[in-house]
mmCIF file of the C-alpha atoms, coordinates in Angstrom:
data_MODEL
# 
_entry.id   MODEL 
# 
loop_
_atom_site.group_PDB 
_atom_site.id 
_atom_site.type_symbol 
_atom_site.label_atom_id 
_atom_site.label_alt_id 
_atom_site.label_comp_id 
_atom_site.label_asym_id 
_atom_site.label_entity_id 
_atom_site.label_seq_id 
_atom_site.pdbx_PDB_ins_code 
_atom_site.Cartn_x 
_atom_site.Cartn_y 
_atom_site.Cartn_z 
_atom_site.occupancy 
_atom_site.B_iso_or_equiv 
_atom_site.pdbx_formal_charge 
_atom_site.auth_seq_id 
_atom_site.auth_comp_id 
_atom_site.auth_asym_id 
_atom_site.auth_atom_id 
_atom_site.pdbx_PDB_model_num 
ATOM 1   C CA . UNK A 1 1   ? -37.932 -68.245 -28.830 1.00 0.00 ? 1   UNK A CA 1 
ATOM 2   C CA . UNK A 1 2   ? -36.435 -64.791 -28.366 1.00 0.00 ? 2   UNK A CA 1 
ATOM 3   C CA . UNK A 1 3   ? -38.631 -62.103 -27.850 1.00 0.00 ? 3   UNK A CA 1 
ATOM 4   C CA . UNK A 1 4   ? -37.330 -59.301 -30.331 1.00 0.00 ? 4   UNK A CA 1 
ATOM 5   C CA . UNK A 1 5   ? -38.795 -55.869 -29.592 1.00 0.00 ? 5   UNK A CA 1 
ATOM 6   C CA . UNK A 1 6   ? -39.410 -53.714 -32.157 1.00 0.00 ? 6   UNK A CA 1 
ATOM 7   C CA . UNK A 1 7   ? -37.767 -49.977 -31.707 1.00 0.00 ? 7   UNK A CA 1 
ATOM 8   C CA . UNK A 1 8   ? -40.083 -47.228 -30.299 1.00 0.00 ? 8   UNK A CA 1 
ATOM 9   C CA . UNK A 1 9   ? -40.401 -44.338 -32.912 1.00 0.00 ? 9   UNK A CA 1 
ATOM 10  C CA . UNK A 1 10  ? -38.417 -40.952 -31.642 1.00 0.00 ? 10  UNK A CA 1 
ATOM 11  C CA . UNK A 1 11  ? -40.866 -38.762 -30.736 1.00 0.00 ? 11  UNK A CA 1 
ATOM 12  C CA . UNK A 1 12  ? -38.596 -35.241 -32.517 1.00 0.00 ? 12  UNK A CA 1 
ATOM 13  C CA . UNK A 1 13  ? -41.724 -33.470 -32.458 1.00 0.00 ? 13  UNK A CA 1 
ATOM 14  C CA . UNK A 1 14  ? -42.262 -33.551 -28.579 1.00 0.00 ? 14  UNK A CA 1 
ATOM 15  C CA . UNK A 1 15  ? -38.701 -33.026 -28.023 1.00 0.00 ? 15  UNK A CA 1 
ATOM 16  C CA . UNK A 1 16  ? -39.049 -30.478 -30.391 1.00 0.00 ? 16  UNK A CA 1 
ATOM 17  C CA . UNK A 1 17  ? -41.372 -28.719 -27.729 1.00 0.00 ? 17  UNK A CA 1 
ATOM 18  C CA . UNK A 1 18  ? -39.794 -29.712 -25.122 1.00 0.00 ? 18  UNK A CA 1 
ATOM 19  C CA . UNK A 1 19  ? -36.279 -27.412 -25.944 1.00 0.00 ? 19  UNK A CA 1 
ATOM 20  C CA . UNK A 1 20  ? -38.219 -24.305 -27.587 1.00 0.00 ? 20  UNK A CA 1 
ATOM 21  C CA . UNK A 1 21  ? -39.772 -23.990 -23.861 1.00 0.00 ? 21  UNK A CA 1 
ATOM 22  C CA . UNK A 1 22  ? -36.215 -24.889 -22.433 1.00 0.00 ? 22  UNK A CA 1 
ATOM 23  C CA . UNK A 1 23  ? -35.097 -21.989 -24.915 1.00 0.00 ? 23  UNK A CA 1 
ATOM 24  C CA . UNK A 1 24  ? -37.648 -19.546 -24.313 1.00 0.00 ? 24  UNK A CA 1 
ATOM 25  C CA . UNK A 1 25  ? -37.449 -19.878 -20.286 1.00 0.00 ? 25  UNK A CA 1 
ATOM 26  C CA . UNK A 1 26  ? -33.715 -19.110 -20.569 1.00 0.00 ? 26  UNK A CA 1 
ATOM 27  C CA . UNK A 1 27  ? -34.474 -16.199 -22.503 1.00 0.00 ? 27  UNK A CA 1 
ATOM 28  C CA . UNK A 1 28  ? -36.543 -14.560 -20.480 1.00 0.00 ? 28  UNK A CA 1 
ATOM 29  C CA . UNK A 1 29  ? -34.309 -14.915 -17.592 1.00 0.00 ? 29  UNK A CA 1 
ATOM 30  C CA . UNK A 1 30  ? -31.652 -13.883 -19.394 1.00 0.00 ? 30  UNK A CA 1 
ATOM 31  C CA . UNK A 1 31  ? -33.936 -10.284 -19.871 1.00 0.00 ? 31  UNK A CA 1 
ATOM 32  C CA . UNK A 1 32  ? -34.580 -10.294 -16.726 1.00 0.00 ? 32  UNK A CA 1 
ATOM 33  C CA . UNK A 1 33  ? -30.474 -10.454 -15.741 1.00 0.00 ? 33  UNK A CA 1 
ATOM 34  C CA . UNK A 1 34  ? -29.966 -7.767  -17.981 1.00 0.00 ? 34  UNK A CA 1 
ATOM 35  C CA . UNK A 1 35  ? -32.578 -5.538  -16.959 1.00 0.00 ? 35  UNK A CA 1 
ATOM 36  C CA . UNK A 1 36  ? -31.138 -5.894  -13.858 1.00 0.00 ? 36  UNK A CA 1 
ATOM 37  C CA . UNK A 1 37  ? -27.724 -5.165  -14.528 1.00 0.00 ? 37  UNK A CA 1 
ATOM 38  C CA . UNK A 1 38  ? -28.773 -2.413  -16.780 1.00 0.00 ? 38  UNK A CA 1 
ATOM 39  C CA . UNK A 1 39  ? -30.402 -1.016  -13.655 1.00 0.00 ? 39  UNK A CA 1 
ATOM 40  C CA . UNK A 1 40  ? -27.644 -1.588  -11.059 1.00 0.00 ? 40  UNK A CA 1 
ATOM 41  C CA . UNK A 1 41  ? -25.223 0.357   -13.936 1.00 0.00 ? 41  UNK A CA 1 
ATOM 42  C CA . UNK A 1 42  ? -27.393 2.772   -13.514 1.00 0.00 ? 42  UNK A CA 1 
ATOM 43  C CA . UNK A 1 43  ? -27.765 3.160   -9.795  1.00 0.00 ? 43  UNK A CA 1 
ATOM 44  C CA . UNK A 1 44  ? -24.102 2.771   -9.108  1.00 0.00 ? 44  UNK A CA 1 
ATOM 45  C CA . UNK A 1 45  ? -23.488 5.767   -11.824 1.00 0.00 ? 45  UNK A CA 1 
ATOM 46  C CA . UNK A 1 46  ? -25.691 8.251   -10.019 1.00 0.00 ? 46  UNK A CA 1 
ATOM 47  C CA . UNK A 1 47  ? -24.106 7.400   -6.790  1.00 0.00 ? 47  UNK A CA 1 
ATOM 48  C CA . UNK A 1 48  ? -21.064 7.690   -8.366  1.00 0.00 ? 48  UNK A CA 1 
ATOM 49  C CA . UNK A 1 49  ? -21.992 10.956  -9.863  1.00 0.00 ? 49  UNK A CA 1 
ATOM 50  C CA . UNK A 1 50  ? -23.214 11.872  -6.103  1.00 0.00 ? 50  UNK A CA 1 
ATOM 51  C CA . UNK A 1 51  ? -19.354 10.761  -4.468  1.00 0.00 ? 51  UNK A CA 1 
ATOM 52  C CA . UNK A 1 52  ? -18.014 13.056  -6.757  1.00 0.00 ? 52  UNK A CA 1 
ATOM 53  C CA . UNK A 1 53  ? -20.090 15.830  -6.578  1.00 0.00 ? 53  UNK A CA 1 
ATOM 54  C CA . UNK A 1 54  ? -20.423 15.841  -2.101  1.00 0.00 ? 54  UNK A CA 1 
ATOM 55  C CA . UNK A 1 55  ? -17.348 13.231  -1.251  1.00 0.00 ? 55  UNK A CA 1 
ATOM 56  C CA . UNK A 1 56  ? -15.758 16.214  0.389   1.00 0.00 ? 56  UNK A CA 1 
ATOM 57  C CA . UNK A 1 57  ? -18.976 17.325  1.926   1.00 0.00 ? 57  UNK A CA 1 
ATOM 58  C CA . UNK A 1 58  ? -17.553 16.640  6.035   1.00 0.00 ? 58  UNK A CA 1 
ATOM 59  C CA . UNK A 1 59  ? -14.354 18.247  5.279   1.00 0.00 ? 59  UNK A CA 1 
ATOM 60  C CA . UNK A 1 60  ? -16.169 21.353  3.885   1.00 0.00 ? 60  UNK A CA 1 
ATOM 61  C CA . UNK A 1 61  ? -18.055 21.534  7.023   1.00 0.00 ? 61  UNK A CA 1 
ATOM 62  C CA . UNK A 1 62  ? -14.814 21.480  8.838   1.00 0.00 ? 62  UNK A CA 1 
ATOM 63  C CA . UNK A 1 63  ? -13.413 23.868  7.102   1.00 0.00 ? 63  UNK A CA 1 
ATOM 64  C CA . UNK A 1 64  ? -16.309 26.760  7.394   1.00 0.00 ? 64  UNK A CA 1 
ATOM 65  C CA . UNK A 1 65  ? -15.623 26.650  11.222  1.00 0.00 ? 65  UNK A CA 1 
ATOM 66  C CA . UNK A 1 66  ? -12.182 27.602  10.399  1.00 0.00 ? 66  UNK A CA 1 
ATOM 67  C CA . UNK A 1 67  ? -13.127 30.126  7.409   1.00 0.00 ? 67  UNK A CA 1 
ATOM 68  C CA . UNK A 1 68  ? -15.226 31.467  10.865  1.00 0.00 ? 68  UNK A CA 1 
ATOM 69  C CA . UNK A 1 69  ? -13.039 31.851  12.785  1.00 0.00 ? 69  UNK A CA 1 
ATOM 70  C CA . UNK A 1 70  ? -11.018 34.058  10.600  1.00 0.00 ? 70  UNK A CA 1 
ATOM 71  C CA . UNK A 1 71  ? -13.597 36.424  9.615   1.00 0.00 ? 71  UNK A CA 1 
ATOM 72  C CA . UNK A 1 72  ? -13.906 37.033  13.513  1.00 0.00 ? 72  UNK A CA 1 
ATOM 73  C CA . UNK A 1 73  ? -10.093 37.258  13.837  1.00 0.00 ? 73  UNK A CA 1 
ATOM 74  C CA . UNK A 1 74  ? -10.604 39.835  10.894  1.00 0.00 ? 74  UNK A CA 1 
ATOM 75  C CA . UNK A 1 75  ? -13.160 41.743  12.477  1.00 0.00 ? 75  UNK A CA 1 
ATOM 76  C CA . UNK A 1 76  ? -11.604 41.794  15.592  1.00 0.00 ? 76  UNK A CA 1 
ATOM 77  C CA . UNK A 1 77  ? -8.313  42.980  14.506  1.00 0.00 ? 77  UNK A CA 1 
ATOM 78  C CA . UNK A 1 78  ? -10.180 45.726  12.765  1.00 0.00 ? 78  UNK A CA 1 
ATOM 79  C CA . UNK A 1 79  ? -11.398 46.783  16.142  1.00 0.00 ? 79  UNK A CA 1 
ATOM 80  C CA . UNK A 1 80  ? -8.489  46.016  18.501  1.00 0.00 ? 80  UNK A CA 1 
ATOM 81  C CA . UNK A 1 81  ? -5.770  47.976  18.200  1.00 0.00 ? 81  UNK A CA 1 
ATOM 82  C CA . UNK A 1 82  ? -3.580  45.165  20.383  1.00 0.00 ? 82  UNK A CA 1 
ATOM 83  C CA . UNK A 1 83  ? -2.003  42.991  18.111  1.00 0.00 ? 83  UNK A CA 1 
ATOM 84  C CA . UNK A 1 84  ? -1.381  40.255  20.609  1.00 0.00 ? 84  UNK A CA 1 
ATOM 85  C CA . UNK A 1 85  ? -5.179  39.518  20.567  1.00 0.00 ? 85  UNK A CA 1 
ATOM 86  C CA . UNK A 1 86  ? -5.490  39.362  16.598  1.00 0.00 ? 86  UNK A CA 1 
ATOM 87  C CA . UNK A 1 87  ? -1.961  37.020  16.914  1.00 0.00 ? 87  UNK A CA 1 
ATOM 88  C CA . UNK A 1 88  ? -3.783  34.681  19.503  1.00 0.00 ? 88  UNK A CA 1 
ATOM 89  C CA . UNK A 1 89  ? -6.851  34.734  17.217  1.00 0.00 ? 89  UNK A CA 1 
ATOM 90  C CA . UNK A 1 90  ? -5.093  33.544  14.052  1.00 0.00 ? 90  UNK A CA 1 
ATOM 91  C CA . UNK A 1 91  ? -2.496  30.854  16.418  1.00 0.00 ? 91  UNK A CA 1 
ATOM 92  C CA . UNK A 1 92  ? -6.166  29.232  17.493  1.00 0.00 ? 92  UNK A CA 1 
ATOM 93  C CA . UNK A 1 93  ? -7.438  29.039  14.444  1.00 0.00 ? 93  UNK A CA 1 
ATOM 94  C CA . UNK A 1 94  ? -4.210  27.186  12.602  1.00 0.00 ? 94  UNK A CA 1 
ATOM 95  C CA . UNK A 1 95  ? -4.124  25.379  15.490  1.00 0.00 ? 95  UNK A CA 1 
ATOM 96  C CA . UNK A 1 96  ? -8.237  24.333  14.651  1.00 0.00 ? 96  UNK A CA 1 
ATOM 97  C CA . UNK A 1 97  ? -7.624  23.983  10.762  1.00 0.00 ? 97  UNK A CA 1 
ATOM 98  C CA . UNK A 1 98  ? -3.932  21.609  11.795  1.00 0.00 ? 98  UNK A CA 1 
ATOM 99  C CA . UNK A 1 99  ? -6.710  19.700  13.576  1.00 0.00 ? 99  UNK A CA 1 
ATOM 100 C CA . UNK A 1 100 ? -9.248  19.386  10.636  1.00 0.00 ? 100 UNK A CA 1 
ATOM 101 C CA . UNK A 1 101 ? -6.094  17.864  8.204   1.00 0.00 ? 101 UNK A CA 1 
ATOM 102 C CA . UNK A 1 102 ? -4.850  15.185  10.899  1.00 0.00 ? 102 UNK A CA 1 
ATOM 103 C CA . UNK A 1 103 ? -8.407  13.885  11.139  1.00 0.00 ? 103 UNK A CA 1 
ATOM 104 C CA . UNK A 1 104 ? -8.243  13.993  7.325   1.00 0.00 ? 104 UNK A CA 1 
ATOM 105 C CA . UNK A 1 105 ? -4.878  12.045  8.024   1.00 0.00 ? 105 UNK A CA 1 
ATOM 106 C CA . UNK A 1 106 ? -3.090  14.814  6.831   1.00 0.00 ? 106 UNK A CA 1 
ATOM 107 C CA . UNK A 1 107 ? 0.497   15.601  8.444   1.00 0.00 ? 107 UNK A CA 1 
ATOM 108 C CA . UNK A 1 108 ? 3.217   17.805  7.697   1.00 0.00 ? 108 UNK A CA 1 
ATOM 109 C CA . UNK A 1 109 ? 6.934   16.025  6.491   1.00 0.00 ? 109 UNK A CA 1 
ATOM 110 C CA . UNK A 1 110 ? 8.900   16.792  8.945   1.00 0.00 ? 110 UNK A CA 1 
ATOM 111 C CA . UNK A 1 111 ? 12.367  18.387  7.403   1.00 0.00 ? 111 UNK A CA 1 
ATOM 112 C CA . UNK A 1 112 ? 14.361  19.908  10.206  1.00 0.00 ? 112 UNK A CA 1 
ATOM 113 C CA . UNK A 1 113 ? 17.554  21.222  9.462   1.00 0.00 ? 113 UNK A CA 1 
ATOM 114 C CA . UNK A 1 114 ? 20.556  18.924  9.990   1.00 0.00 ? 114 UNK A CA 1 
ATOM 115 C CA . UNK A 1 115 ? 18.236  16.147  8.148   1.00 0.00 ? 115 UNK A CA 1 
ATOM 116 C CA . UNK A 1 116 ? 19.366  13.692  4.861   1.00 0.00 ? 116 UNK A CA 1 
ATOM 117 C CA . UNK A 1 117 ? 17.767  15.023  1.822   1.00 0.00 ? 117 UNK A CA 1 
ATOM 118 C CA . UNK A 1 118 ? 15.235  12.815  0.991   1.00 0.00 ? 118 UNK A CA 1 
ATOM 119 C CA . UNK A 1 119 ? 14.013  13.284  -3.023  1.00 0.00 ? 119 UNK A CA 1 
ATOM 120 C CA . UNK A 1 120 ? 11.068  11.318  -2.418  1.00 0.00 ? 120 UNK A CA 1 
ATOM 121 C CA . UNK A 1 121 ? 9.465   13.781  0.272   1.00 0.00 ? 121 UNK A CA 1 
ATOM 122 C CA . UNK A 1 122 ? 11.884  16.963  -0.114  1.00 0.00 ? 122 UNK A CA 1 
ATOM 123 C CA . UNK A 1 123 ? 12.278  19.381  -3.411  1.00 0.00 ? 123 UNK A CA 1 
ATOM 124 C CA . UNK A 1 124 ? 15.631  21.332  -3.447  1.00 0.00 ? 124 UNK A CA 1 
ATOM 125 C CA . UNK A 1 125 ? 15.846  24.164  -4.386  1.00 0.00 ? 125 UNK A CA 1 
ATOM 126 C CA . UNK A 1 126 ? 19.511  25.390  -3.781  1.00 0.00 ? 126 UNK A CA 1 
ATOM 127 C CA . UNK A 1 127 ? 22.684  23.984  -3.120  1.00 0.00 ? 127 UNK A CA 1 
ATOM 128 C CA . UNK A 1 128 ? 24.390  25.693  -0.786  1.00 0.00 ? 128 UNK A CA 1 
ATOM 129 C CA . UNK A 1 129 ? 28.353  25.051  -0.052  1.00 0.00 ? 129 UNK A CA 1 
ATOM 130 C CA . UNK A 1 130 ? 29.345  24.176  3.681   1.00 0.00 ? 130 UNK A CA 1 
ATOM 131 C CA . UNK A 1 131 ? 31.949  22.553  4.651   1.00 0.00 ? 131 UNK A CA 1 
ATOM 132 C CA . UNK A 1 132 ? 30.400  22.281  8.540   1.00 0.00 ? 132 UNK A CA 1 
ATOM 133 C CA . UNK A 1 133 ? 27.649  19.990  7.460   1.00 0.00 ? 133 UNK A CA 1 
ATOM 134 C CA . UNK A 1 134 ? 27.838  16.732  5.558   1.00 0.00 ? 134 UNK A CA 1 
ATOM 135 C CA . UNK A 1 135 ? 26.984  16.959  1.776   1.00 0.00 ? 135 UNK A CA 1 
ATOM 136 C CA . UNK A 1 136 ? 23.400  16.427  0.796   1.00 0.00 ? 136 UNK A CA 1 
ATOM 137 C CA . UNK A 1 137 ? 22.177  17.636  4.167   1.00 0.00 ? 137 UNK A CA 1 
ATOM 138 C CA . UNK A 1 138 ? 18.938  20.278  4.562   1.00 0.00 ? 138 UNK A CA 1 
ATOM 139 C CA . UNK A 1 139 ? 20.227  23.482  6.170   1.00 0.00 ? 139 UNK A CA 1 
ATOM 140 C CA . UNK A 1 140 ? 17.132  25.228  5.867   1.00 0.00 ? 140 UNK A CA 1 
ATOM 141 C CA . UNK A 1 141 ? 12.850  24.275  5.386   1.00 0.00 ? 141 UNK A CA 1 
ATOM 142 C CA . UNK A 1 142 ? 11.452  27.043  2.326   1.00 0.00 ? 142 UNK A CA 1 
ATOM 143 C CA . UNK A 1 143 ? 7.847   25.694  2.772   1.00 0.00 ? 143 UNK A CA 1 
ATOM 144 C CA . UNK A 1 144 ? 6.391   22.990  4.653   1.00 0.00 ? 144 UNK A CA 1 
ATOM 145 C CA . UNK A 1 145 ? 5.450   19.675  2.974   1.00 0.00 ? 145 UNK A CA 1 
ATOM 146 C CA . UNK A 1 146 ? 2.574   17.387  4.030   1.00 0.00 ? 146 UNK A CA 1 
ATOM 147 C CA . UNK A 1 147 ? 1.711   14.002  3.607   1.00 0.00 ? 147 UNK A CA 1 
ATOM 148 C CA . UNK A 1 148 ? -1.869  12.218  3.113   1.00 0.00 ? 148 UNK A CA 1 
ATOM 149 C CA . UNK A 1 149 ? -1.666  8.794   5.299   1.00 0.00 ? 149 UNK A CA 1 
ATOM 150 C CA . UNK A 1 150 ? 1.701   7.371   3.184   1.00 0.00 ? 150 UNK A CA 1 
ATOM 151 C CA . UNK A 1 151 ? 1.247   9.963   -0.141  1.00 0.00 ? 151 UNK A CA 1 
ATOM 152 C CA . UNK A 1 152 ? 3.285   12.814  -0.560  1.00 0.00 ? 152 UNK A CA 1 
ATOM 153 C CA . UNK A 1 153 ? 0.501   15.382  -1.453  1.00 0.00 ? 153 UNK A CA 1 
ATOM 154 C CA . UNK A 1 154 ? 3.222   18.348  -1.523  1.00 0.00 ? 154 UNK A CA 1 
ATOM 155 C CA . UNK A 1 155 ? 7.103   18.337  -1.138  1.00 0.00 ? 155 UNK A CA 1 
ATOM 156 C CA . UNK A 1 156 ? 8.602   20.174  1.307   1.00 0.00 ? 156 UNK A CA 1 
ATOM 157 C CA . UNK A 1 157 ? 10.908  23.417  -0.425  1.00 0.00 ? 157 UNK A CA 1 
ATOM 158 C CA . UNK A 1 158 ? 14.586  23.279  1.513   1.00 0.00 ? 158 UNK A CA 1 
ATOM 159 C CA . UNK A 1 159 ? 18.166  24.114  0.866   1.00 0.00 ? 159 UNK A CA 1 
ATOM 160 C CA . UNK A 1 160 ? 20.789  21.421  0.757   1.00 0.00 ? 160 UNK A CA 1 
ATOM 161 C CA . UNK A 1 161 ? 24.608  21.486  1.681   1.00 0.00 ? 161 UNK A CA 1 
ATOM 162 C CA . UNK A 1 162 ? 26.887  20.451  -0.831  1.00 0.00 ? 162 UNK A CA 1 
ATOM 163 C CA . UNK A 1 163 ? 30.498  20.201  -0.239  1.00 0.00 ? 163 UNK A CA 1 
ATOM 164 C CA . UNK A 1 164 ? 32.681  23.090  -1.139  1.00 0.00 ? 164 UNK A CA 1 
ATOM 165 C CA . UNK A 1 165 ? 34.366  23.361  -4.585  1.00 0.00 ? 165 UNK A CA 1 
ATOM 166 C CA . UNK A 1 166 ? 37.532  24.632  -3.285  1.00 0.00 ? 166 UNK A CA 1 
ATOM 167 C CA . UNK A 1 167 ? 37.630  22.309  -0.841  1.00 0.00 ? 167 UNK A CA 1 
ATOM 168 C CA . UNK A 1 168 ? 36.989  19.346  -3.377  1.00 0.00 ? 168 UNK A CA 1 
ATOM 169 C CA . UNK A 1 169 ? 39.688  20.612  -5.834  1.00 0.00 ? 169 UNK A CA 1 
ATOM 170 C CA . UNK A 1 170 ? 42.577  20.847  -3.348  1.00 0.00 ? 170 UNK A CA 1 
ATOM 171 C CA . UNK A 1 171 ? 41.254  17.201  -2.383  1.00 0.00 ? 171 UNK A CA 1 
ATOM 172 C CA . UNK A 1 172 ? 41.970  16.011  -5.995  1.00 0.00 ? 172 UNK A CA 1 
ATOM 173 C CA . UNK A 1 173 ? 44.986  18.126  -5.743  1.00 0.00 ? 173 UNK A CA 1 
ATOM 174 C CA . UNK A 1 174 ? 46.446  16.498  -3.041  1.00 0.00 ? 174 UNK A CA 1 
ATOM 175 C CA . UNK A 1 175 ? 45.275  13.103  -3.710  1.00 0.00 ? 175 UNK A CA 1 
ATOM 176 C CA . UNK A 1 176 ? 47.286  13.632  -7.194  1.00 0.00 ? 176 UNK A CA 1 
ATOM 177 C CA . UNK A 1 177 ? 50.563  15.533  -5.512  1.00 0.00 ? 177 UNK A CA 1 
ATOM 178 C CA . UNK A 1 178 ? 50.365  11.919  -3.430  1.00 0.00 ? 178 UNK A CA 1 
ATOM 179 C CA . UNK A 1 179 ? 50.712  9.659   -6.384  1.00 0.00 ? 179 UNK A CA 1 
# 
């Protein structure tokens, strides 16, 4: 004889229960997680807000030595009637404020004449024609440029050789006299 079993009834009702708890647990934590979040938004806005507003806050502090400086160089000059003193006065203090920008890693292009014109650090501003120099050549620095780490925070102004027009056309002249 075979022993048949009769099926156990499915208790829905307990299991029922048993996923509203499952549901409500994973609600709560889910207000927890965005309480949280809506807190660390929060907190990372203000110190946002506070990068912003004091990021430069060392460099400043750099600088007012410098902006010292000058006011002495100033006052001094206004006393002294030797302007070799009010020249050294204003050398150390460029020197000083050169010092602040490389720590800032600040440095200026460097463009000396004789030079290939470089678009992506230089801005011309006249073309000047030489024959002595080779075409697209700086022949003279305007105003310095300078350069933030590998960012070109400001061009540097120069003039750039072309070749001379006279000299091209009797080039093309000759080249077609040849043919």
């Amino acid at each position: 004889m075979v022993d048949e079993q009769e099926p156990q009834p499915v208790d829905f009702e307990g299991r029922l229960e048993c996923e509203k708890k499952r549901s409500d647990e994973y609600l709560t934590r889910l207000k927890y997680l965005q309480a949280d979040f809506e807190n660390l938004k929060k907190r990372y806005d203000r110190e946002a807000e506070q990068i912003k507003n004091y990021g430069t806050e060392r460099l400043v502090i750099q600088l007012l030595d410098v902006v010292d400086e000058l006011e002495l160089a100033v006052k001094n000059g206004e006393i002294s009637t030797s302007p070799e003193s009010l020249l050294e006065g204003v050398e150390m203090t460029l020197k000083k404020l050169r010092k602040v920008l490389e720590q800032e890693g600040v440095f200026p292009i460097e463009s000396p004449e004789g030079k290939v014109f470089d678009p992506t650090r230089h801005n011309a501003i006249a073309a000047v024609e030489r024959d002595d120099v080779a075409a697209c050549t700086v022949i003279e620095e305007i105003r310095k440029g300078y350069m933030m780490k590998d960012k070109v925070l400001r061009p540097s102004i120069v003039k750039v050789a072309v070749k001379s027009t006279k000299n091209q056309s009797n080039q093309t002249e000759e080249k077609n006299k040849d043919e």
